[in-house]
Each structure stands twice: as C-alpha cells, then as structure tokens.
N, CA and C atoms as an extended XYZ file, in Angstrom:
288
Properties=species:S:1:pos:R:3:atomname:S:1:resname:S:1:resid:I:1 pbc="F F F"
N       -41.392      -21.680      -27.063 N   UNK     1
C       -41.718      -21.557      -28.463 CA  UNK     1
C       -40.424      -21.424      -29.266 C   UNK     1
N       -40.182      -22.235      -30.642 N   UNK     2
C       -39.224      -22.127      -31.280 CA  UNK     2
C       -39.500      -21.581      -32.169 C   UNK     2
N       -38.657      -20.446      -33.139 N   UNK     3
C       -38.751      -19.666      -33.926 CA  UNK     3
C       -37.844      -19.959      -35.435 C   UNK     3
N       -38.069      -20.490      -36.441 N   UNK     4
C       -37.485      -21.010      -37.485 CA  UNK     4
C       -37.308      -19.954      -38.392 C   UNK     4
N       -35.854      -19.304      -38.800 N   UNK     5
C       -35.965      -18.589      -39.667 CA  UNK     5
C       -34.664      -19.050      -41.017 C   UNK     5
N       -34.636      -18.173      -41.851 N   UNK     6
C       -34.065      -18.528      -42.753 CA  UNK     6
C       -32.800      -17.581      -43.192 C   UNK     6
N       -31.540      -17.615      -43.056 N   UNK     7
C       -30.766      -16.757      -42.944 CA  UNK     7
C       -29.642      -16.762      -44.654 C   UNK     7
N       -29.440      -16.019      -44.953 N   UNK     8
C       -29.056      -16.400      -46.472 CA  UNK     8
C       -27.916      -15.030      -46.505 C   UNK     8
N       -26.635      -15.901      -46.554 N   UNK     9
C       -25.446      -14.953      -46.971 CA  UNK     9
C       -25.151      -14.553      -48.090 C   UNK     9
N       -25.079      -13.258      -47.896 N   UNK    10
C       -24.401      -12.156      -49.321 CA  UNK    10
C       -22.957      -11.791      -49.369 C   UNK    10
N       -21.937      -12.631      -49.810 N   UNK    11
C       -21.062      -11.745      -49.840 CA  UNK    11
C       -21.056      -10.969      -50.906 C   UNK    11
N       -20.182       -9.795      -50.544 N   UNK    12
C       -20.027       -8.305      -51.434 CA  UNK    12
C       -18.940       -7.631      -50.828 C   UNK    12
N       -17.976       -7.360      -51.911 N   UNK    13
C       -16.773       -6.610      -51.758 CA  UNK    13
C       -17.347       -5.048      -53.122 C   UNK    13
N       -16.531       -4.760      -54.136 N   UNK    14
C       -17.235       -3.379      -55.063 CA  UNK    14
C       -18.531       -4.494      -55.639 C   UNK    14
N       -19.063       -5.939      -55.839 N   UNK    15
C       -19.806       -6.302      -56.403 CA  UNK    15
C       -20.348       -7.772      -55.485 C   UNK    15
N       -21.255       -8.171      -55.385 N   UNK    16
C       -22.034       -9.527      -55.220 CA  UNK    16
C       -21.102      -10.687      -55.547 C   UNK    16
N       -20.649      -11.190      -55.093 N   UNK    17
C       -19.611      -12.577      -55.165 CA  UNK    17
C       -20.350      -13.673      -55.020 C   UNK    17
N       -21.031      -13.880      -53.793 N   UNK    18
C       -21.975      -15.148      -53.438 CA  UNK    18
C       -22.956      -14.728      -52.662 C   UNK    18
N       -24.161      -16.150      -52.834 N   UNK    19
C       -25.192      -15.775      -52.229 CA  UNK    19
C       -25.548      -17.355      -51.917 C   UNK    19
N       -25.800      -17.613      -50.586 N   UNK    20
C       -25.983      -19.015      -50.556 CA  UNK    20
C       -26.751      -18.375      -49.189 C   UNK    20
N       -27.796      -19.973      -48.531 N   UNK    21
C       -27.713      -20.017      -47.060 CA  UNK    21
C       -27.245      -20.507      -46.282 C   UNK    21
N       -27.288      -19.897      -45.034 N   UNK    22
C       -26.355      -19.861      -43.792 CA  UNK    22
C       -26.453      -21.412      -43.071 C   UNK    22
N       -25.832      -22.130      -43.332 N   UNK    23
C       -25.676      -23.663      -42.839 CA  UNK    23
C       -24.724      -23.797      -41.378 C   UNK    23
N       -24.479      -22.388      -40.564 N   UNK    24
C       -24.050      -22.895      -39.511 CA  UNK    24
C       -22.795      -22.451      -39.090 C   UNK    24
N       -21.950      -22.361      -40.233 N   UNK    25
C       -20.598      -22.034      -40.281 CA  UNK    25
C       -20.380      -21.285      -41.629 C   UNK    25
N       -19.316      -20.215      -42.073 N   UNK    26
C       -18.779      -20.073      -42.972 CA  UNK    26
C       -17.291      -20.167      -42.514 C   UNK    26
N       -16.769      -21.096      -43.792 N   UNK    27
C       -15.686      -21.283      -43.600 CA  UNK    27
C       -14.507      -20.193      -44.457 C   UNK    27
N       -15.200      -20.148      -45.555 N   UNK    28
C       -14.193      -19.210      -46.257 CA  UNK    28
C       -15.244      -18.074      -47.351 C   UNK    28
N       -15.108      -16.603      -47.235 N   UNK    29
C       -15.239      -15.535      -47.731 CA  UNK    29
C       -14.429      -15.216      -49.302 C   UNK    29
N       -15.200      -14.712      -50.454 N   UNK    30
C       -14.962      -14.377      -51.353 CA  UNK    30
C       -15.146      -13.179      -51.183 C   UNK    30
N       -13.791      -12.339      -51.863 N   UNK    31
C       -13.850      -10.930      -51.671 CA  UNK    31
C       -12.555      -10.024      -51.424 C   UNK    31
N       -13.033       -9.430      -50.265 N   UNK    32
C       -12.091       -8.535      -49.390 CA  UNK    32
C       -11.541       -7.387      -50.102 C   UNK    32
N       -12.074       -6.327      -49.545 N   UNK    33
C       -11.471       -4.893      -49.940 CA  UNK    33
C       -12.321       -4.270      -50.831 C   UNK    33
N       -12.286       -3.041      -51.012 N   UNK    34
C       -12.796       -2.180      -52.126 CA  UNK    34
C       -14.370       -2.756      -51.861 C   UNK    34
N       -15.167       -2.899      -50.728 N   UNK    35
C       -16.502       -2.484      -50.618 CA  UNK    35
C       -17.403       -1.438      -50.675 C   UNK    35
N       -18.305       -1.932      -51.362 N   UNK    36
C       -19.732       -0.809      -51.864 CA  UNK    36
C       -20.644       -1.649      -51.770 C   UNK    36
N       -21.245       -0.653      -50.480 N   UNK    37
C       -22.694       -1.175      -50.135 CA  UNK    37
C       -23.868       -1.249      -51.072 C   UNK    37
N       -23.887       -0.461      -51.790 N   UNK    38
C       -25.396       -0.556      -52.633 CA  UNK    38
C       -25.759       -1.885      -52.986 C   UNK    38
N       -25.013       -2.397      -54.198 N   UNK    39
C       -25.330       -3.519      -54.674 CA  UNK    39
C       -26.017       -4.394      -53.826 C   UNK    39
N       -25.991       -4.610      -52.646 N   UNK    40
C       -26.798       -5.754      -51.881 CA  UNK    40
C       -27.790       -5.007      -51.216 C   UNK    40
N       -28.076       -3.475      -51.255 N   UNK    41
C       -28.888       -3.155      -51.469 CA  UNK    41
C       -30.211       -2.304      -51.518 C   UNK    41
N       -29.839       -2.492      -52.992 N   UNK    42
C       -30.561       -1.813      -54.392 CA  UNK    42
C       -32.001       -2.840      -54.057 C   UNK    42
N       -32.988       -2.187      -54.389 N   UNK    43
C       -34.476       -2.324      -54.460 CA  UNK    43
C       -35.253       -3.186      -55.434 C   UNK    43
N       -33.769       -3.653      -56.766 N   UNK    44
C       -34.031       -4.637      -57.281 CA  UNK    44
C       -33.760       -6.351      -56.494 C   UNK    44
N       -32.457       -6.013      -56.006 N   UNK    45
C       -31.580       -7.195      -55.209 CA  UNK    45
C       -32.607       -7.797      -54.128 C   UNK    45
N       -32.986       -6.699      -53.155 N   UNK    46
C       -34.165       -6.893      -51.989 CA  UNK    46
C       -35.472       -7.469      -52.237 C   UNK    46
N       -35.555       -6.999      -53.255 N   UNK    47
C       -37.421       -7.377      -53.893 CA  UNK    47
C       -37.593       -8.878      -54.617 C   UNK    47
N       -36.165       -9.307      -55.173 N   UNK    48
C       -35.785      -10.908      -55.421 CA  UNK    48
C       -35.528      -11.550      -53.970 C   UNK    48
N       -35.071      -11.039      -53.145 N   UNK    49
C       -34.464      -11.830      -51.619 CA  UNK    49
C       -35.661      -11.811      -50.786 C   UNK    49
N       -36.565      -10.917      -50.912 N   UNK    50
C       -37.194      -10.244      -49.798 CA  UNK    50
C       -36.819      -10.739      -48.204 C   UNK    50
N       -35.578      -10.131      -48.185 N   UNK    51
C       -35.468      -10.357      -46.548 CA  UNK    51
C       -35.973       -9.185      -45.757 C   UNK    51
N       -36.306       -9.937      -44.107 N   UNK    52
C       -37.130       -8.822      -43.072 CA  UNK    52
C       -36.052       -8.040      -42.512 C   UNK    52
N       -34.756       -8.033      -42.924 N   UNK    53
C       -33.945       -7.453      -42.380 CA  UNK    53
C       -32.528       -7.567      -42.881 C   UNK    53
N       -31.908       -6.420      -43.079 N   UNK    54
C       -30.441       -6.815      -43.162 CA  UNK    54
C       -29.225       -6.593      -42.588 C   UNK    54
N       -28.265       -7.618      -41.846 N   UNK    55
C       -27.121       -6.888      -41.022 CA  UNK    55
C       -25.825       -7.203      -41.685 C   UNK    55
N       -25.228       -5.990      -42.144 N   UNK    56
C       -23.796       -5.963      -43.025 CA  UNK    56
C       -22.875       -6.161      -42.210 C   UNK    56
N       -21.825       -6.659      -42.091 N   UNK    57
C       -20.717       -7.075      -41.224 CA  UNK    57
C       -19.193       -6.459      -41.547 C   UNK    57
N       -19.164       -5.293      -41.412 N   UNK    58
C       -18.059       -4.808      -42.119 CA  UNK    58
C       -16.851       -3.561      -41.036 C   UNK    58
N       -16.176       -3.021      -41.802 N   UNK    59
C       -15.571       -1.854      -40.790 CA  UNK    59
C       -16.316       -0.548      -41.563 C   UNK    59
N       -17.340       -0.535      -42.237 N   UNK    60
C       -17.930        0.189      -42.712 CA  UNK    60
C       -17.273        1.609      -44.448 C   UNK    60
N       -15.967        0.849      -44.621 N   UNK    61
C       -15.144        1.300      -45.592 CA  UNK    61
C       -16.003        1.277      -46.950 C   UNK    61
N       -16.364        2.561      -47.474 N   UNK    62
C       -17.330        2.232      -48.644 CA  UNK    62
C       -18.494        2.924      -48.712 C   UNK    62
N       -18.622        3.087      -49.969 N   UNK    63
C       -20.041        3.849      -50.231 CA  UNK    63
C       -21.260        3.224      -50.255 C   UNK    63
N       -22.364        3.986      -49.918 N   UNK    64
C       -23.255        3.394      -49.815 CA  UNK    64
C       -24.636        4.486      -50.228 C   UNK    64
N       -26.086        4.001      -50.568 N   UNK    65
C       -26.748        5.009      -51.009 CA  UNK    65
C       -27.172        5.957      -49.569 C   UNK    65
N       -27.307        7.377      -49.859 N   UNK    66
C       -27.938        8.208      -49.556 CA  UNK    66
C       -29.080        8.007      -48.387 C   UNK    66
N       -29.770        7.264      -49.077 N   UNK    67
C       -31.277        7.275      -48.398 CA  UNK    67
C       -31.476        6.129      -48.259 C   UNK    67
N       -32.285        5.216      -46.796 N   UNK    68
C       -31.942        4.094      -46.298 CA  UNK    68
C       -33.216        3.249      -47.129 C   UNK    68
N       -32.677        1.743      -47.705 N   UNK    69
C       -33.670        0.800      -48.092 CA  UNK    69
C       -34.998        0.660      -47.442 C   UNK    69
N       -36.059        0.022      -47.741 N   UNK    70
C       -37.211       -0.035      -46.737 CA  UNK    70
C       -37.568       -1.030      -46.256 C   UNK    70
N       -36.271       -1.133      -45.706 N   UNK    71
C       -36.446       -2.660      -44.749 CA  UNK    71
C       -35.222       -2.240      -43.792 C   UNK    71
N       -35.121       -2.697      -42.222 N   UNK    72
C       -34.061       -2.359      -41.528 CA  UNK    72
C       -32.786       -3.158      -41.850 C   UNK    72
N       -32.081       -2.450      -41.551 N   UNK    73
C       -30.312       -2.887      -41.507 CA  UNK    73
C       -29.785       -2.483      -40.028 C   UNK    73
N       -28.949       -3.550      -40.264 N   UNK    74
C       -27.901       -3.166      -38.897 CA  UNK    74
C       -26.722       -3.311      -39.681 C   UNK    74
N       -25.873       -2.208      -38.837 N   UNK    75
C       -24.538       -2.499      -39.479 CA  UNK    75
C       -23.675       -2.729      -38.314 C   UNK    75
N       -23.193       -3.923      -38.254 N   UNK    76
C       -22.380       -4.805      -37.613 CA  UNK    76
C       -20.569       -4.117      -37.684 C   UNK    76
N       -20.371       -3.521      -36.426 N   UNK    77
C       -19.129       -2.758      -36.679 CA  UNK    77
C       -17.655       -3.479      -36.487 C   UNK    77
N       -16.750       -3.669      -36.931 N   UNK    78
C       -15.375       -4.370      -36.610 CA  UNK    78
C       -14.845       -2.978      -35.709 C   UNK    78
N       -14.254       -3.350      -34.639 N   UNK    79
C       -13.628       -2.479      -33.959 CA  UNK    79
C       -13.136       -0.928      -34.597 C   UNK    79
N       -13.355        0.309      -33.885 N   UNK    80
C       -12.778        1.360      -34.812 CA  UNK    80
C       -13.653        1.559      -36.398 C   UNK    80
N       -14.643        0.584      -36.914 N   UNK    81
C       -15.116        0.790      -37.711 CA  UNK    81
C       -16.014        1.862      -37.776 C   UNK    81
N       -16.776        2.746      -38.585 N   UNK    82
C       -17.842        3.677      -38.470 CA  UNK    82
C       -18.610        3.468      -39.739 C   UNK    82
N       -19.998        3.090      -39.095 N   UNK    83
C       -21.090        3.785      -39.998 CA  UNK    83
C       -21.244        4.644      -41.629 C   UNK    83
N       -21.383        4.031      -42.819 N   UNK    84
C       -20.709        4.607      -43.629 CA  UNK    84
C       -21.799        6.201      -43.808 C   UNK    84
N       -23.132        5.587      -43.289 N   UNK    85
C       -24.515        6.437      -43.571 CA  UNK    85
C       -24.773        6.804      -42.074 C   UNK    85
N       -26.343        7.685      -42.361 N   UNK    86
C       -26.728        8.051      -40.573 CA  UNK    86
C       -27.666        7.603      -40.101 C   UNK    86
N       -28.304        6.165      -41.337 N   UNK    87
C       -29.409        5.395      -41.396 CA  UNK    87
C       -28.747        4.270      -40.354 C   UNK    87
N       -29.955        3.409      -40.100 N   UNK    88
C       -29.570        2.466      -39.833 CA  UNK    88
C       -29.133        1.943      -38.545 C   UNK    88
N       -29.109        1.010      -37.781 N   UNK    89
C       -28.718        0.284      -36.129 CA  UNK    89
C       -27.310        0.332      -36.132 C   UNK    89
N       -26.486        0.785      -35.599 N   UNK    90
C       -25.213        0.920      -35.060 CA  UNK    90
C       -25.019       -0.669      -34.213 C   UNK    90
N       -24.257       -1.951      -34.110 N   UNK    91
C       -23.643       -2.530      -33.036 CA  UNK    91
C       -21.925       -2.658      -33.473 C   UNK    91
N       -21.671       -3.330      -32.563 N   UNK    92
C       -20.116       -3.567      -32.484 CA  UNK    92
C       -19.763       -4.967      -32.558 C   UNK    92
N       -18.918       -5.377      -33.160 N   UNK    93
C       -18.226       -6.681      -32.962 CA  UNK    93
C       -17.063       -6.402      -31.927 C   UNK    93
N       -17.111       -7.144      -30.816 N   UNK    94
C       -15.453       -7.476      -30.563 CA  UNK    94
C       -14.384       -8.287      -30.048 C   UNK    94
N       -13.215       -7.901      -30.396 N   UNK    95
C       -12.122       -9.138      -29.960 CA  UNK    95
C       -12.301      -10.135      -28.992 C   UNK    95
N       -11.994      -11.082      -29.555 N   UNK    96
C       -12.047      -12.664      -28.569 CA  UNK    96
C       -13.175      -13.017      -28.235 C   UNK    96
C-alpha cells in the first residue's frame, strides 16, 4: 500500500520567510539566526495550514510558547542542540 502525503515547508528564523511545498529537494534556505518558534506555531498559522503534524529542524536556539499546539511536533535536533520546551518528540540529526 502506498501512502500519498503532502509535505509543505516553513521557513522561520524571528519571523515566517517562506512557505512553499516540499518538491524533493531544498536547495537554498531563507533566514538563519535569531529563531522564534511561535510564529509557525500560533493557532492562527495552523488552522490556515492545517497540518497533522509538525517537525521543526533546528538546534533548538529560541523561544517558543509555553504550552504545546494541538497537533504533534517533533523537534528535529542538530547535534548538541536541546529542546527549547518539555512538550513535544525529542529526535536527533546526525553527521554524515
């Protein structure tokens, strides 16, 4: 059985830069530095996207709200990165 889903990138550094879908490859990122999680998401942002899930890809540098959205997240760790909240799926990215 094949499973067709629809994957749609957010970048976000302190604000929302781009939002397109995931065609396979990204070649180049708008952004970098001075990240804050909320903005991608806030309960307005989610309820326009409605995605079943969200996984942030970061070293976890940055604020983020309090109390977790109501939809799951994973937060995708860069080496040495940590968790900015105590919500949420913990994995790891790593080298090579």
């Amino acid at each position: 059985m094949r499973h067709v889903c629809e994957i749609t990138v957010v970048e976000c550094d302190c604000e929302i830069q781009r939002i397109y879908p995931f065609q396979g490859a990204i070649t180049a990122v708008r952004g970098r530095g001075g990240t804050d999680f909320r903005p991608p998401l806030e309960r307005e942002f989610l309820s326009q996207h409605r995605p079943d899930i969200v996984i942030i890809f970061t070293d976890g540098v940055g604020p983020a709200h309090a109390a977790p959205p109501p939809i799951p997240v994973v937060w995708c760790l860069t080496e040495g990165g940590q968790k900015p909240v105590s919500w949420g799926v913990e994995i790891r990215m790593h080298p090579g």
